[in-house]
C-alpha positions in Angstrom: 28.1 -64.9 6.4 25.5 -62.9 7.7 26.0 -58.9 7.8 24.3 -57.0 10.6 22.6 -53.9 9.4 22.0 -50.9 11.7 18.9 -50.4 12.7 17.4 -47.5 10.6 16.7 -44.5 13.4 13.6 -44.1 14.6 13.3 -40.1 14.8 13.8 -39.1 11.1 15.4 -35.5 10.5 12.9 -33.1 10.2 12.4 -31.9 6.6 13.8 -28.2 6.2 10.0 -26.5 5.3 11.1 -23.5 6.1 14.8 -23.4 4.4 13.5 -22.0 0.8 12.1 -19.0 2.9 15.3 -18.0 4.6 17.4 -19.1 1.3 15.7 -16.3 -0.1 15.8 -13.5 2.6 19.8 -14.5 2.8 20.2 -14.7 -1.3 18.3 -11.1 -1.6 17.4 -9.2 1.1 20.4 -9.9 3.3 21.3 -6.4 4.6 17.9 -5.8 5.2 16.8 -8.1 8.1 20.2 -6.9 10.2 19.2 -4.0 10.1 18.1 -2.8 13.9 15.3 -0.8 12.0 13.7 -3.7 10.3 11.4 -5.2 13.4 10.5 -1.5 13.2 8.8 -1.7 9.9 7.8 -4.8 9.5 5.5 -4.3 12.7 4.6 -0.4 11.8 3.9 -2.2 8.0 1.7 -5.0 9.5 -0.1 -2.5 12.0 -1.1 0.2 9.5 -2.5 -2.3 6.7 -5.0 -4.1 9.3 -5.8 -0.6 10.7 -6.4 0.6 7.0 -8.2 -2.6 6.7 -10.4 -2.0 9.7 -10.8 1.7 9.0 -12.1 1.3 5.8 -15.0 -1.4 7.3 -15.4 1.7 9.9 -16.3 4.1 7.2 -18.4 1.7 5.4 -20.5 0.5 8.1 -23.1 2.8 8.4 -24.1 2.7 4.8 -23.6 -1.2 4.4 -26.3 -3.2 7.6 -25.0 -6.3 6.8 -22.0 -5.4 8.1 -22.8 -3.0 10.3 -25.0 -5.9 12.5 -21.4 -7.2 13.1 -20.3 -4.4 15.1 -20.3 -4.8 18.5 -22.2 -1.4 19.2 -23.9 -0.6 16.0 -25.5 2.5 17.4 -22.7 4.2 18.5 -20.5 6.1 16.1 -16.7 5.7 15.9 -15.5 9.2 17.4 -12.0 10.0 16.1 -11.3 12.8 17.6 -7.0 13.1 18.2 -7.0 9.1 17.7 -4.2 10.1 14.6 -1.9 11.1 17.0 -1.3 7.5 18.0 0.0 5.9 14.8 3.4 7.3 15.2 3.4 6.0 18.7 3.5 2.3 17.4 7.5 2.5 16.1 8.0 3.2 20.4 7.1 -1.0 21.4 10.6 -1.8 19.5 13.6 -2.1 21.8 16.7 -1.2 19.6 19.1 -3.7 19.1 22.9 -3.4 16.9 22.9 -5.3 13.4 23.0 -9.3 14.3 24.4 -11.7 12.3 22.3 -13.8 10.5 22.2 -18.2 10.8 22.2 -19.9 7.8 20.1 -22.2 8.7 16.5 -21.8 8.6 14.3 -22.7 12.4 12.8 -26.5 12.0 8.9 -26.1 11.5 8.5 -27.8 15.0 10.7 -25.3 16.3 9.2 -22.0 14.8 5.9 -22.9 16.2 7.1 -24.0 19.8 9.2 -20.8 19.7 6.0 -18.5 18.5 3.8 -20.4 21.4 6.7 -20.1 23.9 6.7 -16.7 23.4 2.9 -15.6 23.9 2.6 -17.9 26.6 5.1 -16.0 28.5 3.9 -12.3 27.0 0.7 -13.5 28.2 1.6 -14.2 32.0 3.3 -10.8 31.8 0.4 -8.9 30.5 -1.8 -10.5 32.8 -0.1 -9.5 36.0 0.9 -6.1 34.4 -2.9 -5.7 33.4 -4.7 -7.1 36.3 -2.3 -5.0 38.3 -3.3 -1.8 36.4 -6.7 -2.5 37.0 -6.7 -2.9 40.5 -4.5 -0.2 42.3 -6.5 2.8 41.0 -3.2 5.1 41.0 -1.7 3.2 38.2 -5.2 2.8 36.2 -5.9 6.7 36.5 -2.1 7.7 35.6 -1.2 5.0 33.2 -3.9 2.7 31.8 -7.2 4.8 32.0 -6.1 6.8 28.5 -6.6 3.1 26.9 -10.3 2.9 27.7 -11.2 6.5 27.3 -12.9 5.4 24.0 -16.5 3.7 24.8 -16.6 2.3 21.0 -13.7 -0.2 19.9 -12.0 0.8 16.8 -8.3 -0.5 15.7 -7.0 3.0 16.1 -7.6 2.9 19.6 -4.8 -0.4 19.7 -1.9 1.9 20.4 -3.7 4.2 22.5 -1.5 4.1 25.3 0.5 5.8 27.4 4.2 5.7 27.1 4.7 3.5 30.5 2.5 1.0 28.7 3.7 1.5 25.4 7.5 0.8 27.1 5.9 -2.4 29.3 4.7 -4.0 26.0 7.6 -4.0 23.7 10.0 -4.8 26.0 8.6 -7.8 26.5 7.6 -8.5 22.7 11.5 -7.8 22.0 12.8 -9.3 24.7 11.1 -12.6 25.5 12.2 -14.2 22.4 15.8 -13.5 23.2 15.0 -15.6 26.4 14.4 -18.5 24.8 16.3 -18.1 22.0 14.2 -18.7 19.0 15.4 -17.6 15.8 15.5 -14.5 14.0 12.6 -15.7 11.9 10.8 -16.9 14.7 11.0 -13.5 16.4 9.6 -11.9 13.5 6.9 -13.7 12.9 6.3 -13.4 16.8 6.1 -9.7 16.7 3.4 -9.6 13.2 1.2 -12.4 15.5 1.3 -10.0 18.8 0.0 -7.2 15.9 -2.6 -9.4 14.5 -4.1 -10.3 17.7 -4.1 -7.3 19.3 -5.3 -5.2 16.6 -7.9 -8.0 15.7 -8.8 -7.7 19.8 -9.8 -4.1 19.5 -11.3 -3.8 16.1 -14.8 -3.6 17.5 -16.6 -6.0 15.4 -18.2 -9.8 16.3 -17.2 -11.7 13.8 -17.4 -15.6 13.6 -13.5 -15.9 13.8 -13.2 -13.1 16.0 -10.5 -13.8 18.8 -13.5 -13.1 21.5 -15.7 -16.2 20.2 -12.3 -18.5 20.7 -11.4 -17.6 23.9 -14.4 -16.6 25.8 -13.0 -16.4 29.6 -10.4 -14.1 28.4 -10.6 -10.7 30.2 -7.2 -9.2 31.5 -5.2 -11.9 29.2 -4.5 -11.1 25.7 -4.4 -14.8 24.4 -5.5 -17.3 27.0 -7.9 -17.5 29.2 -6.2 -19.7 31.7 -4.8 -16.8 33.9 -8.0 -15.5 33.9 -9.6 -18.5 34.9 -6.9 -19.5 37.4 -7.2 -15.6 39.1 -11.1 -15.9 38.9 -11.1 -12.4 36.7 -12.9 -14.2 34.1 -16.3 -12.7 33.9 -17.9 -10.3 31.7 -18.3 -6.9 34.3 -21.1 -4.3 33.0 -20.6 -1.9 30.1 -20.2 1.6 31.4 -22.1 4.5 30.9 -20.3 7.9 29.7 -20.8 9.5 32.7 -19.1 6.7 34.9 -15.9 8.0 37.0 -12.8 6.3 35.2 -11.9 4.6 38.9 -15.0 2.6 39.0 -14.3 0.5 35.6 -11.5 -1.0 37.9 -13.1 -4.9 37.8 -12.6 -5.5 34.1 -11.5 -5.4 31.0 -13.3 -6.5 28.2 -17.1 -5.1 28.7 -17.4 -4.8 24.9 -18.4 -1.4 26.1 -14.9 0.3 26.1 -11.9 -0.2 24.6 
């Protein structure tokens, strides 16, 4: 008598990598993550170490040449007059949200990195059009988005210097666009330190060999891709300004490596 097996399935289930992490966070820190407050510190947390980080590369720079060659204007000193005044202004990009339960499952590894990609590739269609937008009708460059570029040397301090309209613009969508496609709490997270990382990393004013500027060279109003760009034909490189150029006539571009 023969006895049909089943066939064994052909798409295994996907080992829980990530399970031990969230275990933990459930096990220990449980209130913690519900609390609306904690997206808030974790990304205040992650912003203020790379800024100390970069700071502390800005002070050591001029004494140091071989790391000084790596700044993108080596000649120019980092001004910082009122730039202080901006760190509080990172806790504003957080849309509150009331205490949410938590899953008990962990997001599959496939999942948490399709989620995290979902997520900048729609923050960076919005930021394109919101950007390119900015750039183009001189009203809303002169009342909203010139107070980002009023620093001709990149520094991370000048990340968050932005007015509130822009300020509001970007973390709604950083809050918000996970909740559209529903990624996980941990996704979301991790989402939010990325959108830090790469931003902060985008202003820092230095050319490293990893710097995000050397990976995506065609990226001008974008803040990840350079598709947009290339689709919209804004990818070029316009000239660096002078000091003495009117703020309406750096309407063309973005990043001239000659402001921030």
């Amino acid at each position: 008598t023969f006895v049909l097996q089943p066939e064994p399935s052909v798409l295994q289930p996907e080992p829980p990598v990530l399970q031990p992490v969230w275990n933990y966070l459930l096990k220990y820190h449980q209130a913690e993550p519900q609390s609306p407050l904690f997206p808030v510190v974790i990304s205040v947390s992650t912003y203020l170490l790379l800024v100390t980080l970069y700071t502390l590369l800005d002070v050591l720079a001029p004494s140091w040449p071989t790391l000084n060659r790596y700044k993108l204007h080596p000649d120019r000193p980092v001004t910082w007059d009122n730039i202080w005044t901006t760190l509080p202004s990172h806790c504003a990009p957080v849309v509150w949200r009331p205490p949410i339960p938590l899953p008990r499952k962990a997001p599959t590894l496939t999942s948490f990195l399709l989620g995290i990609l979902g997520c900048t590739v729609v923050f960076d269609f919005q930021y394109y059009l919101w950007h390119l937008l900015h750039h183009r009708v001189p009203w809303l460059y002169c009342t909203f988005h010139a107070m980002h570029h009023q620093y001709l040397q990149p520094f991370s301090l000048v990340t968050q210097n932005l007015s509130a309209w822009e300020l509001i613009s970007v973390g709604f969508w950083t809050t918000v666009d996970p909740l559209l496609l529903q990624c996980h709490c941990l996704t979301t997270w991790c989402f939010m330190v990325f959108t830090i990382c790469v931003s902060t990393e985008d202003h820092h004013g230095y050319d490293f060999p990893w710097s995000l500027h050397r990976m995506m060279p065609g990226a001008n109003f974008a803040p990840f891709f350079f598709h947009w760009d290339w689709l919209g034909g804004t990818n070029m490189v316009p000239t660096i300004p002078s000091r003495d150029t009117p703020v309406t006539k750096g309407l063309k571009g973005r990043k001239d490596k000659g402001t921030a």
